[in-house]
C-alpha positions in Angstrom: -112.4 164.2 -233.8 -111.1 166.4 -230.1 -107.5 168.0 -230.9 -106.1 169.1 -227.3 -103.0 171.6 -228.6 -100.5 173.1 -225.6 -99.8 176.3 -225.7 -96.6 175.8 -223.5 -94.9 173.5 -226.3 -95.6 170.0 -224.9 -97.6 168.8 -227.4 -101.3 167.7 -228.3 -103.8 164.8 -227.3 -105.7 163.4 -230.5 -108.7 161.3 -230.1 -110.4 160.2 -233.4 -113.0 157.1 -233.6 -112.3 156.0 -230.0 -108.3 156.4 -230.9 -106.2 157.8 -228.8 -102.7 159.3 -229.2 -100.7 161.5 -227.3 -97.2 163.0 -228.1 -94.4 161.9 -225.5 -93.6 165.4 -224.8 -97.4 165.9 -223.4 -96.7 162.9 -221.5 -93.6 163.8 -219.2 -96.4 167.4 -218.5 -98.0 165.7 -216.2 -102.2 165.9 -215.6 -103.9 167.6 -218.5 -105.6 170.7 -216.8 -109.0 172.5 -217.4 -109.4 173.9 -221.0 -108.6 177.4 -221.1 -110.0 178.1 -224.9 -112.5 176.5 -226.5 -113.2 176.7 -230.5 -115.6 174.3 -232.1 -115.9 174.2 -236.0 -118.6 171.4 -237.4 -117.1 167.9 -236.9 -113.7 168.7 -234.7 -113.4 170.1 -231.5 -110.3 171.9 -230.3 -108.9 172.6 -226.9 -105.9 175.0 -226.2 -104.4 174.0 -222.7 -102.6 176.6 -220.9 -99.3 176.6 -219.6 -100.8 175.3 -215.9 -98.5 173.0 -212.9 -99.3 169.8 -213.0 -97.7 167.3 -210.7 -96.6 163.6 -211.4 -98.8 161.1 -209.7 -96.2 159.6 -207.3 -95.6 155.9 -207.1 -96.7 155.3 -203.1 -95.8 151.7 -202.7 -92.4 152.5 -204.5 -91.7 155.0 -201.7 -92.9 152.9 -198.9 -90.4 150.3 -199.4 -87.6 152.8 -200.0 -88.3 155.8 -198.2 -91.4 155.3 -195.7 -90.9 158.7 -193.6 -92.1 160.5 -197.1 -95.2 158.9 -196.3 -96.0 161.3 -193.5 -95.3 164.1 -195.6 -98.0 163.4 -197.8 -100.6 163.8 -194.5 -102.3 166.8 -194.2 -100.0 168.9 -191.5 -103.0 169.7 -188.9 -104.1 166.0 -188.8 -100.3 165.1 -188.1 -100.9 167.8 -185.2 -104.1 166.9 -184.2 -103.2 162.7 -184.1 -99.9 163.7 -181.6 -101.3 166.0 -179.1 -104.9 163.8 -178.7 -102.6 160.3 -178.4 -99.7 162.0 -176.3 -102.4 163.4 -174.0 -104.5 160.2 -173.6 -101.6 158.1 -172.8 -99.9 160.5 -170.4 -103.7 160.8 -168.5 -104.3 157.1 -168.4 -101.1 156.4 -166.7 -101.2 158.8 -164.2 -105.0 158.6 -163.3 -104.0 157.3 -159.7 -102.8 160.6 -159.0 -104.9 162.9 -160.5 -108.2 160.9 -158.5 -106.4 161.8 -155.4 -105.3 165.3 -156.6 -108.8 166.4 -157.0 -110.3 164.7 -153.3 -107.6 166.5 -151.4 -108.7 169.6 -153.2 -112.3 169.2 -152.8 -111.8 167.6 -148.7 -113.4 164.4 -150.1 -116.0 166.2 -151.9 -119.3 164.0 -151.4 -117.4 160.9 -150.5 -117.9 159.1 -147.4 -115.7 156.9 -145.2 -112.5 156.1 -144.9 -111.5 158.1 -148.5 -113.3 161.5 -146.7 -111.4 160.9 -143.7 -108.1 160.8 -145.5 -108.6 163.6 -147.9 -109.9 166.2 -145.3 -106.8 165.3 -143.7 -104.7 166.3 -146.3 -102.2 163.2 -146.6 -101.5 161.7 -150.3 -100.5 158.5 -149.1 -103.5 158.0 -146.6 -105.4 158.7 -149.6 -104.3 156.4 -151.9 -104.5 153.5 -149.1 -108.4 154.6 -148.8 -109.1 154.3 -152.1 -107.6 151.0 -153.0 -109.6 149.9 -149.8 -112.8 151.2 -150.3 -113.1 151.1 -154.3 -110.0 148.3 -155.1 -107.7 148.9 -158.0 -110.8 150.2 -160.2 -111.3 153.1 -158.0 -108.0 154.7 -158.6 -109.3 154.7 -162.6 -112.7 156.3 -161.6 -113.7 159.1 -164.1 -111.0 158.1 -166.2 -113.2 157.9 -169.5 -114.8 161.2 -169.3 -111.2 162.5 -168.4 -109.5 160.7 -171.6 -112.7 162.0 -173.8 -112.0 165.4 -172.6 -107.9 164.9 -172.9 -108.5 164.0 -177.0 -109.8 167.0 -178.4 -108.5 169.2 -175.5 -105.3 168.4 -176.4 -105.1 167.9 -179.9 -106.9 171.4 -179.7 -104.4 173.5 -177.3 -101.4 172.0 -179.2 -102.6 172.5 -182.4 -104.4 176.2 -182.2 -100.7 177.2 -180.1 -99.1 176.8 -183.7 -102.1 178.5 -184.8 -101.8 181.7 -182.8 -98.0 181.9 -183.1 -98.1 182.4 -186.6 -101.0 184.9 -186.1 -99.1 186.8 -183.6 -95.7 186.5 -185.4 -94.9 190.2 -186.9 -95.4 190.2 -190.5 -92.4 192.9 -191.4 -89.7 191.1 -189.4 -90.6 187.3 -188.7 -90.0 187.6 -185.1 -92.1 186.0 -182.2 -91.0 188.0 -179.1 -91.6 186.5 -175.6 -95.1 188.7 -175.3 -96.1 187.2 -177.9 -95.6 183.5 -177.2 -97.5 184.5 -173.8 -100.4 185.7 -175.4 -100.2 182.7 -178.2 -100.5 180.2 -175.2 -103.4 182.0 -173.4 -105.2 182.3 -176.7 -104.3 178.2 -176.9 -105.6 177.2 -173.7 -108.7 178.9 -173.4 -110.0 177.5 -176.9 -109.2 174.2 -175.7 -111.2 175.1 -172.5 -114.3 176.1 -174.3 -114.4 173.6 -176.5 -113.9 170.6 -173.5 -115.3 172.5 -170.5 -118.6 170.1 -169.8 -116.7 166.6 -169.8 -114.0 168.2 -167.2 -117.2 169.0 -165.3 -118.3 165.6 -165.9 -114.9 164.1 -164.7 -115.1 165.7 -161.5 -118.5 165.1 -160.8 -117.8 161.3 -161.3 -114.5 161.4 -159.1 -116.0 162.9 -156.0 -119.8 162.0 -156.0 -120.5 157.9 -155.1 -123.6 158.4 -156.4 -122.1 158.6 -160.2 -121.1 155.4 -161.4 -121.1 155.9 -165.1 -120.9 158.9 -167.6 -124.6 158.9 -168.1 -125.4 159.1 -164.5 -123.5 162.1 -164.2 -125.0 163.7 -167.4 -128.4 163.1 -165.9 -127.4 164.5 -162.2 -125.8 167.6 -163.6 -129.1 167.8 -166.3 -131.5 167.7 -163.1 -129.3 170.4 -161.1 -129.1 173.0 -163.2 -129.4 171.9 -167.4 -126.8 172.8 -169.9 -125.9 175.9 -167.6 -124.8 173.2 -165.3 -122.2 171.9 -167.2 -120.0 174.9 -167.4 -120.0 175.7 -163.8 -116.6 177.4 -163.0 -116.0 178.0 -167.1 -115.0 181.7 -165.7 -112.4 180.3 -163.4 -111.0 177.8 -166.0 -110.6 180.6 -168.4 -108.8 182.7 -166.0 -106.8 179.9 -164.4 -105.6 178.2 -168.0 -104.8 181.7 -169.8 -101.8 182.7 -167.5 -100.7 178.8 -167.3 -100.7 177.7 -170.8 -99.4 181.1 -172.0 -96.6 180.2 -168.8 -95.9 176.7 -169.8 -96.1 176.6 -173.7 -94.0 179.9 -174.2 -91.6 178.7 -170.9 -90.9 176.0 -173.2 -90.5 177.6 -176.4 -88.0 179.8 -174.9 -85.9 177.6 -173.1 -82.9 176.0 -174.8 -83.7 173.8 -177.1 -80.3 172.1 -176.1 -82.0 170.7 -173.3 -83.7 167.5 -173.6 -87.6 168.2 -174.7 -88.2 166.2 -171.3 -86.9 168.5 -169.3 -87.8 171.3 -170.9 -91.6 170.2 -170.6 -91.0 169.3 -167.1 -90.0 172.8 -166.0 -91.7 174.7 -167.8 -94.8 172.9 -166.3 -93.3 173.5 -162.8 -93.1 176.9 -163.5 -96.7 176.8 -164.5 -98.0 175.0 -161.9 -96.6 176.7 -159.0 -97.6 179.9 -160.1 -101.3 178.8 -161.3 -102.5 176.0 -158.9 -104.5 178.4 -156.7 -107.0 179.1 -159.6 -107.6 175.6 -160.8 -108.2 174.7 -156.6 -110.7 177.7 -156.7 -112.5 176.5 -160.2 -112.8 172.8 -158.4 -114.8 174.5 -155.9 -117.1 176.1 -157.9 -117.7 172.9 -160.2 -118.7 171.2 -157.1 -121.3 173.8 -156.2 -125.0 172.2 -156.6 -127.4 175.1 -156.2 -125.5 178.3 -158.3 -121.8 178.9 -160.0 -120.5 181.6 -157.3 -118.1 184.2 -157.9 -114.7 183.0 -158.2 -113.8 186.2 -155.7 -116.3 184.3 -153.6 -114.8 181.4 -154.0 -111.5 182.3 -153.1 -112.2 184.5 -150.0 -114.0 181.6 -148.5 -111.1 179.0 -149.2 -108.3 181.7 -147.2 -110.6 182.6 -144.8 -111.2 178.7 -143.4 -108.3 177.0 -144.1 -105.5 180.2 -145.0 -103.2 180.5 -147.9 -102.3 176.7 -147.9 -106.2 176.0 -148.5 -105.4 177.6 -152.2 -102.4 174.5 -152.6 -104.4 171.7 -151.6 -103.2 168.5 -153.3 -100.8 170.5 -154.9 -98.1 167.5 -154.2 -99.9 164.7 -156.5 -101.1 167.2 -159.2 -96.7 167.9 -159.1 -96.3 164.0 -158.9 -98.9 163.4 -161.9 -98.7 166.5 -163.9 -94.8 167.4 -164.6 -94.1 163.9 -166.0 -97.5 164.2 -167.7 -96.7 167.3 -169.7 -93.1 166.3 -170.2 -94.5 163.7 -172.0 -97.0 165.5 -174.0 -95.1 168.1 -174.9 -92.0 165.5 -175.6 -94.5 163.5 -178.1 -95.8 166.7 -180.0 -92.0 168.3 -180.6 -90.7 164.8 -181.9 -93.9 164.4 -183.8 -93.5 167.7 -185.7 -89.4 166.9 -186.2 -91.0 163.5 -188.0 -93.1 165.6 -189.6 -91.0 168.4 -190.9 -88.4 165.2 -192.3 -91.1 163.8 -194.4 -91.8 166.8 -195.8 -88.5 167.1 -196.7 -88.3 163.3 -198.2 -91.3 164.0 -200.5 -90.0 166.9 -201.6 -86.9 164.9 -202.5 -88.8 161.8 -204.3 -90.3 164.5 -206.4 -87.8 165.3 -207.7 -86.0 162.1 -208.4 -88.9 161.3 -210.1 -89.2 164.7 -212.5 -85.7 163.6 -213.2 -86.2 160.6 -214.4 -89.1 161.8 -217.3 
């Protein structure tokens, strides 16, 4: 015979000859936990159980036809995170792909393209640009370098999004709560280059395919940038990125953190990433550069100074008009997604919470 006793008053479990009984008040406890005492005595065993929370197993189908939004408190919190910023971010890149193809020729002056598309880009016209491509490469052309782009956009943005809540609780002052605006800067920088690190080589690879004719595919460009240069190759201008995202995702996440949150999440995410983009573009132009270098990565002073010196100051904002075009909306959108995402979230939470207790209630 095994006599289970509680030492909190609920009762005991008694299993004799395959028999088992157990007192209602045991019941309504919940889960029996871990013995914490153990006394054995010939032909009986007996276990004291220790005042321990249990919780009530909850009835999931029940709540899915009453209260589905409890469901989503039941997920884990970082994979709610982590599902919103990769989806928000692939869907936002896929639609405005056009854009960003033509963004990144005008920066580069048509890079290692040839014909008509070089022509356009060195002359600096977005709508020229776009005509060249749909000419020369159809419809499919403006979608060039999308996959590597939308593998890069998954984790890149799940990661960003996510580590930003990350690093604002880090930085958040333990004595008072507060998360001052220095603070939100330096949580955003922290944000943006993690996701950097972490997605550097398929950005590499995405430009590599968009301005070289000779990459068709992913794995030709894998095997180009191999031959150049090996694994070194593939994070060519990872000190440019770094120093370009840092200041722009500190400016854009906190910028929308801090404006009113009267204003609809839109608009917020589209001016905080103007705000962000005006001030940073000249770094990310400079970082193309380097990426597209074949030999060496060169100094992003180098870089720079060779950019101003043969085309001035507006050299730095090249394409700066389609990256606007594609990347306000884009990050409106993204950042729209992950804020209503972690209002969803924060309401099932909320729900299950609720069910809970209906349900200890009811026992």
């Amino acid at each position: 015979m095994v006599v289970f006793t509680s030492s909190d008053g609920c009762g005991a479990l008694v299993l004799a000859g395959g028999d088992v009984r157990m007192s209602a008040s045991l019941e309504a406890c919940g889960t029996l936990s871990k013995p914490t005492m153990r006394m054995t005595h010939r032909s009986h065993e007996v276990y004291e159980i220790g005042a321990v929370e249990t919780k009530n197993k909850l009835p999931v189908l029940e709540i899915a036809s009453r209260r589905p939004i409890a469901l989503l408190g039941m997920i884990p919190r970082p994979v709610v995170l982590f599902t919103a910023g990769a989806l928000s971010g692939a869907i936002a890149k896929t639609i405005t792909a056009p854009l960003d193809r033509v963004k990144i020729l005008l920066q580069v002056r048509g890079g290692l393209q040839q014909g008509a598309i070089a022509e356009a880009a060195q002359s600096g016209s977005l709508l020229k640009s776009l005509i060249a491509v749909g000419n020369q490469e159809g419809i499919r052309g403006f979608w060039k370098g999308n996959l590597p782009q939308v593998l890069r956009v998954v984790p890149y943005s799940a990661a960003q999004l996510y580590s930003y809540e990350c690093f604002k609780q880090f930085f958040t002052d333990k004595e008072t709560g507060e998360l001052n605006v220095r603070r939100r800067l330096a949580a955003g920088a922290c944000a943006g280059m993690t996701a950097t690190i972490l997605t550097h080589p398929l950005d590499t690879l995405r430009l590599r395919i968009a301005v070289d004719p000779k990459c068709r595919s992913l794995l030709g460009a894998i095997t180009i940038l191999a031959k150049e240069g090996g694994v070194p190759a593939f994070y060519r201008g990872l000190g440019a990125s770094m120093a370009g995202i840092a200041p722009y995702m500190a400016l854009e996440l906190a910028t929308y953190d801090i404006l009113p949150q009267n204003i609809p999440s839109f608009a917020r995410g589209f001016t905080s990433a103007l705000i962000a983009t005006v001030s940073c573009y000249p770094l990310d132009t400079v970082r193309r550069r380097i990426q597209l270098e074949a030999a060496k990565a060169i100094p992003w002073s180098v870089a720079a100074g060779a950019i101003v010196r043969d085309e001035g100051i507006g050299g730095l904002y090249r394409g700066f008009l389609p990256n606007a075009v594609k990347n306000l909306p884009n990050k409106g959108v993204k950042l729209t997604v992950f804020d209503k995402a972690k209002t969803a979230y924060a309401r099932g939470v909320i729900a299950l919470e609720e069910e809970e207790k209906k349900l200890i209630a009811k026992k």
